[in-house]
C-alpha positions as CSV (number, residue, x, y, z in Angstrom):
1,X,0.0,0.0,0.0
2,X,2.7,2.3,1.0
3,X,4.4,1.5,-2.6
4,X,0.8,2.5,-4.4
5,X,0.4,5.6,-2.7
6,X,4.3,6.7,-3.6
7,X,3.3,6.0,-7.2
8,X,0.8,8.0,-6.7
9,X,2.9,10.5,-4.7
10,X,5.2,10.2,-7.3
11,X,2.8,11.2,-10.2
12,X,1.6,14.4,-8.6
13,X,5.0,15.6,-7.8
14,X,6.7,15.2,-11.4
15,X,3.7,16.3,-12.8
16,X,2.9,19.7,-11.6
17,X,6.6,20.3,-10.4
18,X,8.4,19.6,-14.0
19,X,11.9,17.9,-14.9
20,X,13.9,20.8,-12.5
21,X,11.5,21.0,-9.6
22,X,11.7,17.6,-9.2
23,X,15.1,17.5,-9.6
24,X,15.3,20.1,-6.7
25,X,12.7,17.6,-4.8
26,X,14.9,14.7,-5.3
27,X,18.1,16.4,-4.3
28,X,16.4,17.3,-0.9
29,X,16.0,13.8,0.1
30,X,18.4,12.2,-1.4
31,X,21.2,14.6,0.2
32,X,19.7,14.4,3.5
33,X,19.5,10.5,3.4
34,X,23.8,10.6,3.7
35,X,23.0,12.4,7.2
36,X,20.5,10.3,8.3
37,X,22.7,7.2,8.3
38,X,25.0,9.1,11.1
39,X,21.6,8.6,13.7
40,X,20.9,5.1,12.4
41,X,24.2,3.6,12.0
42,X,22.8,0.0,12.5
43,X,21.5,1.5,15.9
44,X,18.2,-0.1,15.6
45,X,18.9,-3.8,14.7
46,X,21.3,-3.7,18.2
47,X,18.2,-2.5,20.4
48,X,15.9,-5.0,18.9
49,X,18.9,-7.7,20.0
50,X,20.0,-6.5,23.5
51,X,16.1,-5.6,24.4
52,X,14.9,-9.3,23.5
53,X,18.1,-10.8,24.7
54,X,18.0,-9.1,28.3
55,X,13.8,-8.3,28.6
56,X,14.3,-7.6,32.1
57,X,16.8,-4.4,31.3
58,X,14.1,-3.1,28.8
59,X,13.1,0.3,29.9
60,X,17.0,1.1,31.0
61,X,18.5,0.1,27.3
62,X,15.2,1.6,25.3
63,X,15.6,4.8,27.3
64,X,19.3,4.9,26.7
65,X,19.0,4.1,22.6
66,X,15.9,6.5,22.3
67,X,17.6,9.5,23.9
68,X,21.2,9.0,22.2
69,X,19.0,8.6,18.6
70,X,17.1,11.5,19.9
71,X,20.9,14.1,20.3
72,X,22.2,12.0,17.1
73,X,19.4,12.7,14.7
74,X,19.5,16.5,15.9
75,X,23.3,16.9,15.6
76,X,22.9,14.9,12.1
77,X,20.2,17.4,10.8
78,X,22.2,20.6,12.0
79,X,25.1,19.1,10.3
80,X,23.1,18.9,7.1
81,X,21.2,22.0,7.0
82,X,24.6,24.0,7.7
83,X,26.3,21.8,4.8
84,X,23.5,22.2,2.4
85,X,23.9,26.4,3.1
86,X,27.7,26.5,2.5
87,X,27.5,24.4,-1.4
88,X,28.2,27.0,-3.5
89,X,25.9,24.7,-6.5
90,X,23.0,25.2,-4.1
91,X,23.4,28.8,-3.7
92,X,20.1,30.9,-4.9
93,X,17.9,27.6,-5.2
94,X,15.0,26.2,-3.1
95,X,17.4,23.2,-2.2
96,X,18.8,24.5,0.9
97,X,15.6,25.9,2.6
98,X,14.3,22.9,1.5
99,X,16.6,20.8,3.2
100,X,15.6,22.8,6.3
101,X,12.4,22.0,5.9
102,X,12.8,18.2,5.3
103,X,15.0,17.6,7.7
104,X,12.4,17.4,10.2
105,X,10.8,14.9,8.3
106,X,14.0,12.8,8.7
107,X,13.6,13.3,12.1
108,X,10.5,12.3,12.6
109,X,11.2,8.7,10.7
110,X,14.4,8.4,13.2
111,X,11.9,8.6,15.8
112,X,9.2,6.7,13.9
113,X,11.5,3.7,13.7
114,X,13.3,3.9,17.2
115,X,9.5,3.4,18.8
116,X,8.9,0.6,16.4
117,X,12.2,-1.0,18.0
118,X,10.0,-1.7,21.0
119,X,7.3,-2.9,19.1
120,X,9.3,-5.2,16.8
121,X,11.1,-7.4,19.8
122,X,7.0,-7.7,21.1
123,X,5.7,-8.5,17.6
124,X,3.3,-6.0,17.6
125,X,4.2,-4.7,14.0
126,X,0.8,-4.1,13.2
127,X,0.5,-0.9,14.6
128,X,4.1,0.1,12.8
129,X,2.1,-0.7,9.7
130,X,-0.9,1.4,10.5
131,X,1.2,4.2,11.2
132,X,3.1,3.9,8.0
133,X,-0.5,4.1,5.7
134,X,-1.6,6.8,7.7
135,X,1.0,8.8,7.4
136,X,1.3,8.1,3.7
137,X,-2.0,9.1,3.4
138,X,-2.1,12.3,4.9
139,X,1.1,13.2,3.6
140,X,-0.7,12.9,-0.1
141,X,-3.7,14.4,1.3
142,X,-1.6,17.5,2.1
143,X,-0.1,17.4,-1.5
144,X,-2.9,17.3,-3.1
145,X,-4.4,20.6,-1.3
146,X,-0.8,21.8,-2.3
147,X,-1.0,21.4,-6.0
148,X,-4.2,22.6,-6.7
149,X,-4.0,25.5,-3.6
150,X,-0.7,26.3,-3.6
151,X,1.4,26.0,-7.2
152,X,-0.6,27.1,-9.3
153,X,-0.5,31.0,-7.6
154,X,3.0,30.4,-5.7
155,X,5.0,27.7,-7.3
156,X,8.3,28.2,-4.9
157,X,5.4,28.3,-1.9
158,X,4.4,25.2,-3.1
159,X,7.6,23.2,-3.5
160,X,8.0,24.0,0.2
161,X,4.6,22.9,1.3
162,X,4.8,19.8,-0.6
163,X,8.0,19.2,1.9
164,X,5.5,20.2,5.1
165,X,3.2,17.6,4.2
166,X,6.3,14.8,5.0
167,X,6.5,16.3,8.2
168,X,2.9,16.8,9.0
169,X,2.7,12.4,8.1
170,X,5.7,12.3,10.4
171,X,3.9,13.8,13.5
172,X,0.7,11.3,12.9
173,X,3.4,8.3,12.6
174,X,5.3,8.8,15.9
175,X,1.9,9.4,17.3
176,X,0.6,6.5,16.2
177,X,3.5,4.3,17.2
178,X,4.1,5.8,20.5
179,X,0.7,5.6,22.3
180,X,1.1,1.7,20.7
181,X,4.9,1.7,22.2
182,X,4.3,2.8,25.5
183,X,1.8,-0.4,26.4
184,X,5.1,-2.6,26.0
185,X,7.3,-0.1,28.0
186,X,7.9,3.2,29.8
187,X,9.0,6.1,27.2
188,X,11.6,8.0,29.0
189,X,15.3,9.5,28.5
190,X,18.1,8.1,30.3
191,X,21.8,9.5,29.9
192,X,23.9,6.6,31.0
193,X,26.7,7.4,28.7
194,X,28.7,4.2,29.6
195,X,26.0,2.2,27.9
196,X,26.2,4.7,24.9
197,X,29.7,3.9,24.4
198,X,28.6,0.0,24.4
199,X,25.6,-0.1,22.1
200,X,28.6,2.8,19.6
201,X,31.0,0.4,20.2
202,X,28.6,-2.3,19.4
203,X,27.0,-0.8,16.2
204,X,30.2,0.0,14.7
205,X,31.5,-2.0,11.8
206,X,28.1,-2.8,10.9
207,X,26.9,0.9,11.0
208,X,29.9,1.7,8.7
209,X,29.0,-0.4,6.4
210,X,25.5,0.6,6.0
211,X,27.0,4.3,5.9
212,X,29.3,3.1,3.0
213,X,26.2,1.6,1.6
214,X,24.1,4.3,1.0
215,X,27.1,6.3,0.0
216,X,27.8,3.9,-2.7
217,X,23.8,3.8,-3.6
218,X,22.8,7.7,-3.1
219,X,25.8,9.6,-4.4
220,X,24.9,9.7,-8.1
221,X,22.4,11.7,-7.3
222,X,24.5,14.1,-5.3
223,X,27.1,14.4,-7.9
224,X,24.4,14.4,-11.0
225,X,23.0,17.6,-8.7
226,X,26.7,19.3,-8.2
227,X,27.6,18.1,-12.2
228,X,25.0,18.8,-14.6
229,X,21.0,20.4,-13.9
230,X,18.2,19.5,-12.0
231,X,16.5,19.4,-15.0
232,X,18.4,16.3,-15.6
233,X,18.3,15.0,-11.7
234,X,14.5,15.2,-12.1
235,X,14.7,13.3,-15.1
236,X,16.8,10.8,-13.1
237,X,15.0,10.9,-9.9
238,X,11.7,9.3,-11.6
239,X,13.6,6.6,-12.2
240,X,15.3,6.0,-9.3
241,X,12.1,6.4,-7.4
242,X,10.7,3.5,-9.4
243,X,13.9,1.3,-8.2
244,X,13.4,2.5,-4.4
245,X,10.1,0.8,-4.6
246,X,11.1,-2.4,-6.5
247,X,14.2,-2.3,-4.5
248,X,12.3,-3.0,-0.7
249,X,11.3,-7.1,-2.7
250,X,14.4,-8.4,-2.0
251,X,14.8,-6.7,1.6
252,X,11.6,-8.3,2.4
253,X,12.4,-11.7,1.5
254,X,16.0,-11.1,2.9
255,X,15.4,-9.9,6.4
256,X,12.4,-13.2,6.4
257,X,15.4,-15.5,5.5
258,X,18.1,-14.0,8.3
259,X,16.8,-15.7,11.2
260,X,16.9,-19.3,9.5
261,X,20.3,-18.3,7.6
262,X,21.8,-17.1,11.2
263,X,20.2,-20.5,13.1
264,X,22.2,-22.8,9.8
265,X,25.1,-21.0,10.2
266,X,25.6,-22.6,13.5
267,X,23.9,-25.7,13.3
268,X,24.2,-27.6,9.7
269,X,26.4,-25.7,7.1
270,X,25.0,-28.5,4.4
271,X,21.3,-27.0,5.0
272,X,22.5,-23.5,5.1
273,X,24.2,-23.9,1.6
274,X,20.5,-25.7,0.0
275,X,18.7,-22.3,1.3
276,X,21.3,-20.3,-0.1
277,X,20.1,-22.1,-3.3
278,X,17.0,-21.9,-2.8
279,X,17.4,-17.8,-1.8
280,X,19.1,-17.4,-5.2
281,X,17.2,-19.0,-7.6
282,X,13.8,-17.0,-5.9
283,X,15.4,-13.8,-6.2
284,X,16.6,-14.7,-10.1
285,X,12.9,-16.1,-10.5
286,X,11.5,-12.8,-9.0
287,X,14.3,-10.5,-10.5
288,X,14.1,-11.3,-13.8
289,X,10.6,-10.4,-14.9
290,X,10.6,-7.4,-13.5
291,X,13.8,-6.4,-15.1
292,X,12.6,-8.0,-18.8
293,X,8.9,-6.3,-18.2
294,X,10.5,-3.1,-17.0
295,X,13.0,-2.3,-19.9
296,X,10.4,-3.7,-22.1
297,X,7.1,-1.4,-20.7
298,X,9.6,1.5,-19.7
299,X,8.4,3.9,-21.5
300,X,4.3,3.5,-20.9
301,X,5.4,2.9,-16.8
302,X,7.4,6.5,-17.2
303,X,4.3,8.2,-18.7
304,X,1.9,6.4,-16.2
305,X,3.7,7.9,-13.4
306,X,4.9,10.9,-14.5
307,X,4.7,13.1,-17.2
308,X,5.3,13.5,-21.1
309,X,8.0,15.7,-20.5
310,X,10.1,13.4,-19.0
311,X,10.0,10.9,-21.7
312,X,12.7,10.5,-24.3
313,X,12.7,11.9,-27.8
314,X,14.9,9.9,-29.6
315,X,14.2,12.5,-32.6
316,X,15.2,15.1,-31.3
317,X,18.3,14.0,-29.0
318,X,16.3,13.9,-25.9
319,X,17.0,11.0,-23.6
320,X,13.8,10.8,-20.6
321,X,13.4,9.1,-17.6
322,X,12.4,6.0,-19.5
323,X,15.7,5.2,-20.8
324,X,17.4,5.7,-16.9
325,X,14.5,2.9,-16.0
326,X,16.1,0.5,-18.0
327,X,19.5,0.7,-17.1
328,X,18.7,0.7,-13.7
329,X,16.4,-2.2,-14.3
330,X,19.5,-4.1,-14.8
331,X,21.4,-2.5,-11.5
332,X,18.3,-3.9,-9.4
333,X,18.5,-7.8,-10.8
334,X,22.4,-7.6,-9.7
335,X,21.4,-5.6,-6.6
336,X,18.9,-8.5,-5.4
337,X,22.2,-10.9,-5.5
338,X,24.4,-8.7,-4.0
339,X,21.6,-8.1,-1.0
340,X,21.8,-12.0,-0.7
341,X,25.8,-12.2,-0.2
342,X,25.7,-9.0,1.8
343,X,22.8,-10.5,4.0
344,X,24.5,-14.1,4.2
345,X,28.0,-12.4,5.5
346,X,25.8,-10.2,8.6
347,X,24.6,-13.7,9.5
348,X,27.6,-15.1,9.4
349,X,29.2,-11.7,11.7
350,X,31.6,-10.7,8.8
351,X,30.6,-7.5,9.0
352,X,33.8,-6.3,9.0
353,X,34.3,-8.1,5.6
354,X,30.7,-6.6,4.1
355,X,32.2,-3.2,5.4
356,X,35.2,-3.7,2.9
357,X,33.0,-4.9,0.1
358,X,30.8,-1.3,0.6
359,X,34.1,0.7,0.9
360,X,35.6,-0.6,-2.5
361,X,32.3,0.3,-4.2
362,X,32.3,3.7,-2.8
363,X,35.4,4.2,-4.3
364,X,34.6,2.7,-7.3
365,X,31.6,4.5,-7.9
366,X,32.9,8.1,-7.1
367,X,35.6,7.8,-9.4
368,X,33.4,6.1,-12.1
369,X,30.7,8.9,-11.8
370,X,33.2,12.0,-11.9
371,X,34.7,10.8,-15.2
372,X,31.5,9.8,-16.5
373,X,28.7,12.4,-15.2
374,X,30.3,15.1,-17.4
375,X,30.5,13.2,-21.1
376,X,26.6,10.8,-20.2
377,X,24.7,12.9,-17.7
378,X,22.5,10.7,-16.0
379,X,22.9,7.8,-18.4
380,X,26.8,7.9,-17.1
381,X,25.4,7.8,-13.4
382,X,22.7,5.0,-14.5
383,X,25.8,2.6,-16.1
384,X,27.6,2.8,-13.2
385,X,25.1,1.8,-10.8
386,X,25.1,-1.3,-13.0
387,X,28.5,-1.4,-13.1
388,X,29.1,-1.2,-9.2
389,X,26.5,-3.5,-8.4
390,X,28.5,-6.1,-10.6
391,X,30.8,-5.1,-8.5
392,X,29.4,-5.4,-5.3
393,X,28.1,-8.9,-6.4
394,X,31.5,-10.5,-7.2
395,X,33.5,-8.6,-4.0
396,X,30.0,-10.2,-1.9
397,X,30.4,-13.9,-3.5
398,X,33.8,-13.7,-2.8
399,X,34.1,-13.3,0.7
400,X,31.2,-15.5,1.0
401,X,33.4,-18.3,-0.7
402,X,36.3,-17.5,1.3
403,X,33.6,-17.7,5.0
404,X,31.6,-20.9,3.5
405,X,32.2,-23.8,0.4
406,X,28.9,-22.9,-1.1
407,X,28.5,-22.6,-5.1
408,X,25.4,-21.9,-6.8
409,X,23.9,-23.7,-10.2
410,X,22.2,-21.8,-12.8
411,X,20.0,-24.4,-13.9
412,X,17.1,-22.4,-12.6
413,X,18.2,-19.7,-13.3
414,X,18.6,-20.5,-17.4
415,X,15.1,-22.0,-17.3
416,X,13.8,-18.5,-15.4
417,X,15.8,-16.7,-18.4
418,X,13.9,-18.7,-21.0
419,X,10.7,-17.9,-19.1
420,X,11.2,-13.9,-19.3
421,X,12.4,-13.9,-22.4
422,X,9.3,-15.5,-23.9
423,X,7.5,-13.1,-21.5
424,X,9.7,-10.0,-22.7
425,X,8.9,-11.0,-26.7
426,X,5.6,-11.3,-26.4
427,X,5.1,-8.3,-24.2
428,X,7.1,-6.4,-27.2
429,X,4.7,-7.6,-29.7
430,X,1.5,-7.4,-27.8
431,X,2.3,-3.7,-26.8
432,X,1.3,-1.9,-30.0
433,X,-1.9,-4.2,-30.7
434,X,-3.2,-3.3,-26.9
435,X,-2.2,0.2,-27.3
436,X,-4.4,0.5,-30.4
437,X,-7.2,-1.2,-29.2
438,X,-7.2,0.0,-25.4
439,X,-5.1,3.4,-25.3
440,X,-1.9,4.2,-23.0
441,X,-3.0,3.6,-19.7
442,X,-5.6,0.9,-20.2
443,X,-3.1,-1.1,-22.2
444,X,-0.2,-1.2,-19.8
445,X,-2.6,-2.4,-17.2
446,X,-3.8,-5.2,-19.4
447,X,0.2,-5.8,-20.6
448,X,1.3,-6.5,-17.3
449,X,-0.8,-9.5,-16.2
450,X,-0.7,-10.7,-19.4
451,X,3.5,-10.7,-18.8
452,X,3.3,-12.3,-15.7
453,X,0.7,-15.4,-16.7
454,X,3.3,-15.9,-19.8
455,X,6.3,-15.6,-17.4
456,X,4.2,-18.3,-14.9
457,X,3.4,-20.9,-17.4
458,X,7.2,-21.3,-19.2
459,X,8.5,-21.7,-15.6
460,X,5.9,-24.4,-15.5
461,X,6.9,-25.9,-18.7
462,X,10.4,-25.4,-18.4
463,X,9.9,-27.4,-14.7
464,X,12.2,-24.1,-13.2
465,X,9.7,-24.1,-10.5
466,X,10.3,-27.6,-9.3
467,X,8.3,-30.4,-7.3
468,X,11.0,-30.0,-4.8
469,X,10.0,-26.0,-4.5
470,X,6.4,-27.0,-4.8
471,X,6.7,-29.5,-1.6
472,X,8.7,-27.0,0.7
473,X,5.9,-24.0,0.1
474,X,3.1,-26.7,1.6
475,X,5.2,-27.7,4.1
476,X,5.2,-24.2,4.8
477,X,1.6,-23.8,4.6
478,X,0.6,-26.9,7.1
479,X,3.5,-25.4,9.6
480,X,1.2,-22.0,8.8
């Protein structure tokens, strides 16, 4: 649901803000995302640990976290809004104001997920859920009243109330999760600074290497912003919104497969290597057709969600948002892969080695996207996201070799190529006929189920989803 409604989100925004609003929009977040990772810095997943591991110590480490995420989330948002005012680039745009603005948006989701640390060791998720939808609603609620209030008299007004309404969804989210939270435990601040040098000390290579991370992930942006225009960032952002959505698949699955990856790790290394299989081939099953149907559909997706002028011209030399889905498209299938390696190695505590992996592609990617930003634009920043996720995938596998004597076969994975490609032909051919009988929208609404029962029955023929696979999901189900 939350996905739909940043379509939708996402549709408005591009729309009525154009290619270098948006751009201005996307900078925003994206630059304040590198500041955010100072207040999380793997904070979260260690009070989820240490509360369920020692219940009895609840309120005394919960106190402690949610006060020292409370003074790092401050001293991370000062640090941004002072950084964002001092870039010369930024100078005389709405970025820096709206930095300000957004930053208490960050904030608020710092907060946001610090309460739902409480509610996460109780299993009481559901009311992290309902916070998330309401705030998503009333956040578009508020952008709606914007667009047809505000930008139409005042556009600059409007850009900055179109950043309010993340911070008026923020309030209703921590609101939401903390009257939930504080049935499981007391809400206070505690200063015991001993305990903050623990839970730091604690946190540490992992929290580097989810910093290195989203350096690695986010910077294109950053540099497209300080390189070329935001005409072209906007342009880029679409795109790259699309992926942030798509992207959360593989997380799902991943963080469901820790706890069982973490238990075979100690227990039976042969059983650990047949789910690491089983892990690849679902993400290569999953992966795939959205990649084929993506570069395929590209350009109907970009003018579903956004608008014409962010679609490519070919005619006239104009490369659109359409054309940065489809490289990405290919960044995401490696990306799943990599998340699996990266995932496999935390469960395995090498996070010292995944912390080497993220700092070679930081390195990699800076340099690649500072030689090739200037010549490509966004289509430069685009390949190399592809190019470091590669990257990131071999560096991932090979640590993972080097920790545990596991190999993967592609026999599923050339069956589940076979599939999309039959999927991605026919979806090519089929496009023009539905488009003429059923118009843009209507036909890339028909396309897409049509893709997916095509992709569904040649794994069936092809036999790439297996008895065995068949047998372990109603297993499952009886356990369920």
């Amino acid at each position: 649901m939350t996905a739909a409604i940043s379509i939708v989100i996402l549709k408005l925004i591009s729309t009525y803000l154009g290619k270098s609003g948006y751009g201005a929009y996307t900078t925003v977040y994206e630059f304040l995302a590198f500041f955010a990772i100072i207040a999380d810095f793997g904070i979260f997943q260690i009070a989820v640990k240490e509360m369920s591991a020692y219940p009895d110590r609840r309120r005394e480490i919960f106190g402690n976290i949610f006060t020292l995420r409370i003074c790092l989330s401050t001293f991370a948002m000062l640090l941004s809004i002072a950084a964002a005012f001092l870039i010369p680039k930024y100078s005389g745009t709405p970025i820096p104001l709206g930095i300000a603005i957004a930053s208490g948006t960050t904030f608020l989701t710092i907060i946001f997920g610090t309460l739902s640390s409480v509610l996460q060791v109780d299993l009481r998720m559901q009311w992290n859920v309902l916070a998330l939808i309401a705030a998503k609603f009333v956040a578009l609620g508020w952008m709606v009243v914007t667009i047809f209030r505000w930008l139409p008299e005042d556009p600059e007004r409007g850009f900055f109330q179109l950043l309010v309404a993340g911070i008026v969804g923020g309030l209703l989210q921590v609101l939401i999760t903390f009257l939930a939270a504080r049935k499981s435990t007391e809400i206070s601040l505690r200063f015991d600074f001993k305990f903050w040098r623990e839970i730091l000390a604690k946190t540490l290579p992992y929290g580097a290497a989810v910093l290195l991370a989203t350096i690695y992930v986010r910077i294109d942006v950053i540099l497209l912003s300080l390189l070329r225009s935001q005409e072209e960032v906007g342009i880029y952002g679409v795109a790259a919104r699309i992926l942030e959505n798509l992207a959360v698949i593989s997380i799902f699955f991943l963080n469901s497969a820790l706890p069982a990856i973490t238990r075979l790790f100690q227990d039976n290394r042969e059983k650990l290597k047949q789910l690491l299989q089983h892990a690849f081939d679902f993400l290569i099953l999953i992966g795939l057709p959205i990649a084929v149907g993506g570069i395929t559909l590209a350009y109907p997706i970009i003018a579903l969600v956004s608008s014409p002028e962010f679609l490519s011209n070919l005619a006239e030399n104009f490369y659109g948002s359409d054309i940065a889905l489809q490289i990405l498209l290919v960044a995401m299938l490696f990306a799943y892969l990599g998340n699996l390696f990266g995932f496999t190695l935390l469960a395995g505590n090498q996070q010292v080695k995944l912390m080497y992996v993220n700092a070679a592609a930081v390195i990699f990617n800076v340099v690649s996207n500072l030689v090739v930003i200037p010549i490509w634009g966004f289509r430069g920043a685009a390949a190399t996201s592809v190019a470091s996720q590669i990257f990131v995938c071999i560096l991932g596998f090979f640590f993972l070799r080097r920790m545990i004597d596991v190999s993967f076969t592609l026999k599923t994975a050339g069956k589940a190529c076979l599939a999309a490609a039959a999927m991605g032909a026919s979806v090519f051919w089929l496009q023009p006929h539905f488009f003429n009988l059923f118009g843009g929208n209507k036909s890339l609404l028909l396309l897409i189920p049509v893709g997916i029962i095509i992709y569904g029955t040649a794994l069936i023929l092809t036999r790439a989803i297996t008895p065995e696979m068949w047998e372990l999901v109603r297993r499952r189900n009886e356990k369920t």
